[in-house]
Structures are given as structure tokens and as C-alpha cells.
VOVO-179772 format. One line per field, with one value per atom (N, C-alpha, C): z, y, x; atom name; residue in three letters. Coordinates in nm, 2 decimals. Each point is the difference from the previous one (the first is absolute). Layout:
BEGIN
pz = [Z / ...]
py = [Y / ...]
px = [X / ...]
atom = [CA / ...]
type = [ala / ...]
//
This chain:
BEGIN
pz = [0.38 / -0.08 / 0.02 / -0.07 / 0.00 / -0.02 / 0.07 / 0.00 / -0.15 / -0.08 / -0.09 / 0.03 / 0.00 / 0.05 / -0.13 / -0.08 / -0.08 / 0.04 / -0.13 / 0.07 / -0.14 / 0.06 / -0.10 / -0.03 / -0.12 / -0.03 / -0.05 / 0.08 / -0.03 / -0.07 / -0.09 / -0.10 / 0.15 / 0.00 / 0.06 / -0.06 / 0.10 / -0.04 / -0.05 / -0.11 / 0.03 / 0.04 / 0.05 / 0.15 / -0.07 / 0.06 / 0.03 / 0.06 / 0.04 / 0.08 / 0.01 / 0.10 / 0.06 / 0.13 / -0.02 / 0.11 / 0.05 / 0.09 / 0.08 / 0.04 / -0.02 / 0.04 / 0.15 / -0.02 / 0.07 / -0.01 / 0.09 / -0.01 / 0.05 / -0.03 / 0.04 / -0.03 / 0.10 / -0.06 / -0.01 / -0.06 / -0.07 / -0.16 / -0.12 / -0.11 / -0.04 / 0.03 / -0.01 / 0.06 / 0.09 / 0.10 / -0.06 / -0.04 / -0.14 / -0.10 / -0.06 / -0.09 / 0.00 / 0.07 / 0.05 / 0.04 / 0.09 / -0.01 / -0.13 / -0.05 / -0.15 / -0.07 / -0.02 / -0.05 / 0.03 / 0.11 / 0.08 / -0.04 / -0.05 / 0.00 / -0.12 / -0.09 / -0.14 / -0.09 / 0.04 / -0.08 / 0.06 / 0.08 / 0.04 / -0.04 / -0.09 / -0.06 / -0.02 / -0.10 / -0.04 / 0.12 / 0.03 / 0.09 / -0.04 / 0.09 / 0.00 / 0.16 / -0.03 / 0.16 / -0.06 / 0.10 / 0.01 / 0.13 / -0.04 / 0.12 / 0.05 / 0.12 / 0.10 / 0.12 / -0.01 / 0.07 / 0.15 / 0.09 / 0.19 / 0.08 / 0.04 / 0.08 / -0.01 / -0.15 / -0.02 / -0.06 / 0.01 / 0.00 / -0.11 / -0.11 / -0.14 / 0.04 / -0.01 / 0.03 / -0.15 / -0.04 / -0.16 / 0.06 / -0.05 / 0.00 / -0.07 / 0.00 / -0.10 / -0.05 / -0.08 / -0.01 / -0.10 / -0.02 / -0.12 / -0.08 / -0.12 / -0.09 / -0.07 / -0.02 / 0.04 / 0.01 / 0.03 / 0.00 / -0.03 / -0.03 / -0.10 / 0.13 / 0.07 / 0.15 / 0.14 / 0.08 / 0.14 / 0.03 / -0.05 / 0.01 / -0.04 / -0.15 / -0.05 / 0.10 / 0.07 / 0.06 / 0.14 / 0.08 / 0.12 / -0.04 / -0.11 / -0.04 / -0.04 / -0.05 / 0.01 / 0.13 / 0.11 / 0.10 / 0.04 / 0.02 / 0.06 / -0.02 / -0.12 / -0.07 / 0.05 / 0.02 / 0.04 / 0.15 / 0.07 / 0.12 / 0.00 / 0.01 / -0.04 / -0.04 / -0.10 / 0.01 / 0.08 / 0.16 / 0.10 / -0.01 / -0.04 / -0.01 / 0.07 / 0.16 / 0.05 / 0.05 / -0.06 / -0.01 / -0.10 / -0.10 / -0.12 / -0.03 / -0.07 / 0.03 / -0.16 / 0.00 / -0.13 / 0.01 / -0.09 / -0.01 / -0.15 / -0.01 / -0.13 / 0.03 / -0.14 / -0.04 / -0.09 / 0.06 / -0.13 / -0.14 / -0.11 / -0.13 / 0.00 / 0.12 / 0.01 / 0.10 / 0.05 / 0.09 / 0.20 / -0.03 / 0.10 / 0.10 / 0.13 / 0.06 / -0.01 / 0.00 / -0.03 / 0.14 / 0.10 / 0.15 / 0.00 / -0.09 / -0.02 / -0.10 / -0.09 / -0.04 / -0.15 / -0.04 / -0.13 / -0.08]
py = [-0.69 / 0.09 / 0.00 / -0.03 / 0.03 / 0.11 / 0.05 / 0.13 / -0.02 / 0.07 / -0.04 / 0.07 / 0.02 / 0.02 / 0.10 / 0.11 / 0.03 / 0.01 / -0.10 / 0.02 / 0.07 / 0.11 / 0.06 / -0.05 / 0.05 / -0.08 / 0.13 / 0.00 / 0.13 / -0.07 / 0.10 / -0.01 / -0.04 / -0.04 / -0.03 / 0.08 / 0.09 / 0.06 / -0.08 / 0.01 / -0.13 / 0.04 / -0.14 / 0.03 / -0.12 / -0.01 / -0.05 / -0.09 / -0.14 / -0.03 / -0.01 / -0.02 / 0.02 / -0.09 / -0.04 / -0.09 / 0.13 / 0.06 / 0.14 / -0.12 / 0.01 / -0.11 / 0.08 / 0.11 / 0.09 / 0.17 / 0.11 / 0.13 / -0.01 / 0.12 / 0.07 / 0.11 / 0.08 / 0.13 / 0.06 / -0.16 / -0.02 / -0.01 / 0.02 / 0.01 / -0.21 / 0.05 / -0.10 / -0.14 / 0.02 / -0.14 / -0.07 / 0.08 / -0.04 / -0.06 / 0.08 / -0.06 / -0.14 / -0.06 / -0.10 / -0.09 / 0.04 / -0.09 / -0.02 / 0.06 / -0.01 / -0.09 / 0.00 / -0.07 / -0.14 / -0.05 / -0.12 / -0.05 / 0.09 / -0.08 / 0.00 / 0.02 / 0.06 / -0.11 / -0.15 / -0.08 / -0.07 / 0.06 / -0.04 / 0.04 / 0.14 / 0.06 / 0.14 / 0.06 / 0.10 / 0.16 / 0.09 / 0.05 / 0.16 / 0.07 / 0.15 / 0.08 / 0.11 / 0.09 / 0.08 / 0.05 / 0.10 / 0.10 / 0.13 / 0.11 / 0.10 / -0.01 / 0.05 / 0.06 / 0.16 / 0.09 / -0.04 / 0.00 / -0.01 / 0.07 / 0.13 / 0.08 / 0.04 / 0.05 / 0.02 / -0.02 / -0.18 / -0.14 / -0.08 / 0.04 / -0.11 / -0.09 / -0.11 / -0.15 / -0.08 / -0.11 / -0.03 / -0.17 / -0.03 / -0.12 / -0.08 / -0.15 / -0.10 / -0.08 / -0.02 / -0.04 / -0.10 / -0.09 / -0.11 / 0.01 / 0.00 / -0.05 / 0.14 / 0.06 / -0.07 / -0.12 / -0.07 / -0.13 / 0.01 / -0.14 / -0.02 / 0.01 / -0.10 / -0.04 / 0.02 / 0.01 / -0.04 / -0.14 / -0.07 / -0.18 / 0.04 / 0.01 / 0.03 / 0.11 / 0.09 / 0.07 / -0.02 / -0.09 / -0.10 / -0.12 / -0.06 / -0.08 / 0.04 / 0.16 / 0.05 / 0.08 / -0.01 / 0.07 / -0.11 / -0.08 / -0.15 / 0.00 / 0.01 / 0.00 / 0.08 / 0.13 / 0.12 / -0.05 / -0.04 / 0.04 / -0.15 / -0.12 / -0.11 / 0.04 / 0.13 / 0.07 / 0.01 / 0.08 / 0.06 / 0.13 / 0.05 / 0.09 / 0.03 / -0.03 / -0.02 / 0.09 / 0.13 / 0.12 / 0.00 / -0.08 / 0.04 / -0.03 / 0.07 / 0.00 / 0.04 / -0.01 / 0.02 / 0.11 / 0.06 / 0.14 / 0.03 / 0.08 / 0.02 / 0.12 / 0.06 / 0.13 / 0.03 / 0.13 / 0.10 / 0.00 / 0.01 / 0.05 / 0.17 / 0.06 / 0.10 / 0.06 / -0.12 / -0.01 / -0.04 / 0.02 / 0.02 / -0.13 / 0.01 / -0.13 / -0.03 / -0.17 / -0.04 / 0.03 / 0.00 / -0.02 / 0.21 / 0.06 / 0.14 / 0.01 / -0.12 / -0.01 / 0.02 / -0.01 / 0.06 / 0.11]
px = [-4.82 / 0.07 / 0.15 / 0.06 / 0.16 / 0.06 / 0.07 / 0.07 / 0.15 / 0.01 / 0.12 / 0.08 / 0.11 / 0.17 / 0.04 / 0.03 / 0.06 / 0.16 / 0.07 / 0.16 / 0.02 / 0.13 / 0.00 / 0.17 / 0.04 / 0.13 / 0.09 / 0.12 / 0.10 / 0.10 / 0.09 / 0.08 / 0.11 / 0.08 / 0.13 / 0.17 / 0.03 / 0.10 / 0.13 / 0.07 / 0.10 / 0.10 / 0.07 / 0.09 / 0.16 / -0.01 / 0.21 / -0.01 / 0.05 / 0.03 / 0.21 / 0.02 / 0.13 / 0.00 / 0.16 / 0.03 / 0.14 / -0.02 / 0.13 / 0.07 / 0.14 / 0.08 / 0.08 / 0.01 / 0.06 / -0.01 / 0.08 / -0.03 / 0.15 / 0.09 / 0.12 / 0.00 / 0.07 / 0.03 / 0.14 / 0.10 / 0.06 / 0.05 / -0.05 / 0.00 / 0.05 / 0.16 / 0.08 / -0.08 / -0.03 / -0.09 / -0.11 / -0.08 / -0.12 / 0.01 / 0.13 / 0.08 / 0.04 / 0.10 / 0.02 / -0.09 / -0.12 / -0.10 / -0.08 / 0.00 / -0.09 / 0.08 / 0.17 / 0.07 / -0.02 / -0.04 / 0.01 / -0.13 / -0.10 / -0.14 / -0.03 / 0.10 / -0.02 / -0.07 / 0.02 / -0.04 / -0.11 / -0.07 / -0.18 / -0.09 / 0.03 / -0.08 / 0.03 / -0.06 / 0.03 / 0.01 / 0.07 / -0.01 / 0.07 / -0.05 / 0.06 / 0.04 / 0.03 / 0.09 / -0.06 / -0.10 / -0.13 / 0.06 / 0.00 / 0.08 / -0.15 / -0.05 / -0.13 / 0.08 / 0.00 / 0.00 / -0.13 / 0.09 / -0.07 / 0.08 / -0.09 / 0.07 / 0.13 / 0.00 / 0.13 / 0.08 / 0.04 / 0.10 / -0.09 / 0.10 / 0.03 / -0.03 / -0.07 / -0.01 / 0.01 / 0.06 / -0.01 / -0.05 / -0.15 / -0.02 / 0.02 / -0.03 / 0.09 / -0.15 / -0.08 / -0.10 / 0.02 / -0.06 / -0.02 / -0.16 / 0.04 / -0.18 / 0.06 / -0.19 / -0.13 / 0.00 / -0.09 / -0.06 / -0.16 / -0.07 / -0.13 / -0.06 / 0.02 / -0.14 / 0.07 / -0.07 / 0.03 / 0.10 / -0.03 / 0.02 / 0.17 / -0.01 / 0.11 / 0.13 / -0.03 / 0.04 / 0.10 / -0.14 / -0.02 / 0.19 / 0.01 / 0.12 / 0.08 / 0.02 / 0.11 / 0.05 / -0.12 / 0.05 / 0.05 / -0.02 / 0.08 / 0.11 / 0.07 / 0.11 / 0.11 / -0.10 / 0.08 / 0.09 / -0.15 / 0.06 / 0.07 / 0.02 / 0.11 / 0.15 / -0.01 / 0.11 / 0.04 / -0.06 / 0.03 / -0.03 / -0.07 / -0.09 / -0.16 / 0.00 / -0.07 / -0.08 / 0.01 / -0.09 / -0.09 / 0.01 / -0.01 / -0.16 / -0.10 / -0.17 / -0.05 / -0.08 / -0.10 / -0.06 / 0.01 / -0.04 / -0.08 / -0.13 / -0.10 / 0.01 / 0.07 / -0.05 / -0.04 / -0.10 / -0.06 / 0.10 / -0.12 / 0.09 / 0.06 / -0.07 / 0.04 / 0.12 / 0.07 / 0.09 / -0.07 / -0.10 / -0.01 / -0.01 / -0.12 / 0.05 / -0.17 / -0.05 / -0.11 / -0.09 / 0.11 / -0.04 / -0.11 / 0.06 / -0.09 / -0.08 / -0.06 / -0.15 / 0.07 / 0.13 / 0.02 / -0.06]
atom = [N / CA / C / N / CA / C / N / CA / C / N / CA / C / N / CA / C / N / CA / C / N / CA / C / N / CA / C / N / CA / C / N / CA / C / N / CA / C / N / CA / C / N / CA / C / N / CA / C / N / CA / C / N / CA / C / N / CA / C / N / CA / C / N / CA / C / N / CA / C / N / CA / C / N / CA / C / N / CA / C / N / CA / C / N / CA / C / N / CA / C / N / CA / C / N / CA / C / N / CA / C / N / CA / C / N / CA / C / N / CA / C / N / CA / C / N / CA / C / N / CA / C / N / CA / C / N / CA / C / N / CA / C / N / CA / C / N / CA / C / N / CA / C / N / CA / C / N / CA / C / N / CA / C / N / CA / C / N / CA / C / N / CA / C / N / CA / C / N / CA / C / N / CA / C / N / CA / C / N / CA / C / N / CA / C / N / CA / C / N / CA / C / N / CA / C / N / CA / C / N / CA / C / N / CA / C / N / CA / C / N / CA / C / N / CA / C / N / CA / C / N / CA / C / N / CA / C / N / CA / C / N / CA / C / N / CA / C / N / CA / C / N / CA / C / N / CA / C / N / CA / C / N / CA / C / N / CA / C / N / CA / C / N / CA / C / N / CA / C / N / CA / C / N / CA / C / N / CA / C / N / CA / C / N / CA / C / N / CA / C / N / CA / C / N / CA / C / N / CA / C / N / CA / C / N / CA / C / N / CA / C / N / CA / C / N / CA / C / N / CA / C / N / CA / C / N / CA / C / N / CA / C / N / CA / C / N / CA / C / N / CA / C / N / CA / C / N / CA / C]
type = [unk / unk / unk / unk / unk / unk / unk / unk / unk / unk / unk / unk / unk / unk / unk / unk / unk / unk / unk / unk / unk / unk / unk / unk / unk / unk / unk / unk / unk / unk / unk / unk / unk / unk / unk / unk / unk / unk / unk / unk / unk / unk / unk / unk / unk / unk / unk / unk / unk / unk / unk / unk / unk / unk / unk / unk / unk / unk / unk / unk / unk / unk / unk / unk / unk / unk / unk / unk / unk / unk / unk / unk / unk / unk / unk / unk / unk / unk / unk / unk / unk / unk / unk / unk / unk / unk / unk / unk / unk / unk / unk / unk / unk / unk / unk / unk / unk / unk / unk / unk / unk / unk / unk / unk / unk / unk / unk / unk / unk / unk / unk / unk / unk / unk / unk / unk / unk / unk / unk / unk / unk / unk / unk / unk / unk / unk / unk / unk / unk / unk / unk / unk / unk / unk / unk / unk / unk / unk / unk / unk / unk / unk / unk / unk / unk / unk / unk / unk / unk / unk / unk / unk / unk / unk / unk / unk / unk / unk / unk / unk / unk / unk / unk / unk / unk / unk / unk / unk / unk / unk / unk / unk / unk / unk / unk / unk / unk / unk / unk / unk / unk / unk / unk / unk / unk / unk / unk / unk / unk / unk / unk / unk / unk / unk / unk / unk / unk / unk / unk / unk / unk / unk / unk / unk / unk / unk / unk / unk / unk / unk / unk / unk / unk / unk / unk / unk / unk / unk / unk / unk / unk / unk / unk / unk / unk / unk / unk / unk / unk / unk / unk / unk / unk / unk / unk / unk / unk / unk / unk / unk / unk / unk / unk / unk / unk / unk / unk / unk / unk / unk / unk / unk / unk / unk / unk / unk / unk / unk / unk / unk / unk / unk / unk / unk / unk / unk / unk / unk / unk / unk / unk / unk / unk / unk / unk / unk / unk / unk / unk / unk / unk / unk / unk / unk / unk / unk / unk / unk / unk / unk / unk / unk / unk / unk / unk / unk / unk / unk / unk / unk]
//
């Protein structure tokens, strides 16, 4: 007798992908790095309150896939932007790492 497995299949929240090129909690600094990366891809200065302190990140995309993501992080950090990491967010701002 074989035991059968029921997999059950969830709707998937949709998410963002992003390449954070950087964070300051400088206005002007974001700025200027945004300016510098301006032609790798489409990009925005996103401002996230932490204890406090304004931080404005510098993000690129969305983007479609992982893969896709993975070669503009390359790019980024070639810049010299050696912080710089892939990040998926919720459509609800949130972060994927908290289950969207």
C-alpha cells in the first residue's frame, strides 16, 4: 500500500526584487550615488525611519528574477559599491524575510 502525499499549493504574495546599492542618512549622499548608477537601471531614494534616524536608501529595479538581479548586483558592486545586496520586497512594503 502506498501512502499518497497531498501537496497543497498557496497563492504567492507578490514581491519586488531590488539590488540596495547603499543607505545614508545623508539626503544629498543617496542622491549622488543614485546619480552615478543612474544608467544600470532604473532606480529610486527610499527614506526608513531606525531608531529615530532618517536613513534614504538607493535601490535599483524592480527586477523580473533572481538571475537577473544576481548581474546587476555585480555591476553595482564593480562600481565600488561593495555593500551593495539584493533585497525582495513585499507588495506591501514589507520585508519577505517576515513571510509577506
Amino acid at each position: 500500500v502506498e501512502e499518497v502525499s497531498i501537496v497543497e499549493v498557496a497563492p504567492v504574495p507578490p514581491s519586488s526584487i531590488f539590488v540596495q546599492a547603499g543607505a545614508f542618512s545623508i539626503y544629498d549622499n543617496a542622491l549622488n550615488l543614485r546619480n552615478r548608477l543612474y544608467d544600470l537601471a532604473p532606480s529610486k531614494i527610499e527614506s526608513i525611519d531606525v531608531k529615530g534616524t532618517t536613513f534614504y536608501r538607493v535601490r535599483l529595479g524592480p527586477l523580473n528574477t533572481v538571475p537577473e538581479a544576481d548581474i546587476l548586483l555585480e555591476r553595482v558592486i564593480a562600481t565600488g559599491q561593495n555593500g551593495a545586496k539584493v533585497v525582495v520586497e513585499c507588495a506591501d512594503g514589507g520585508s519577505a524575510k517576515s513571510g509577506c
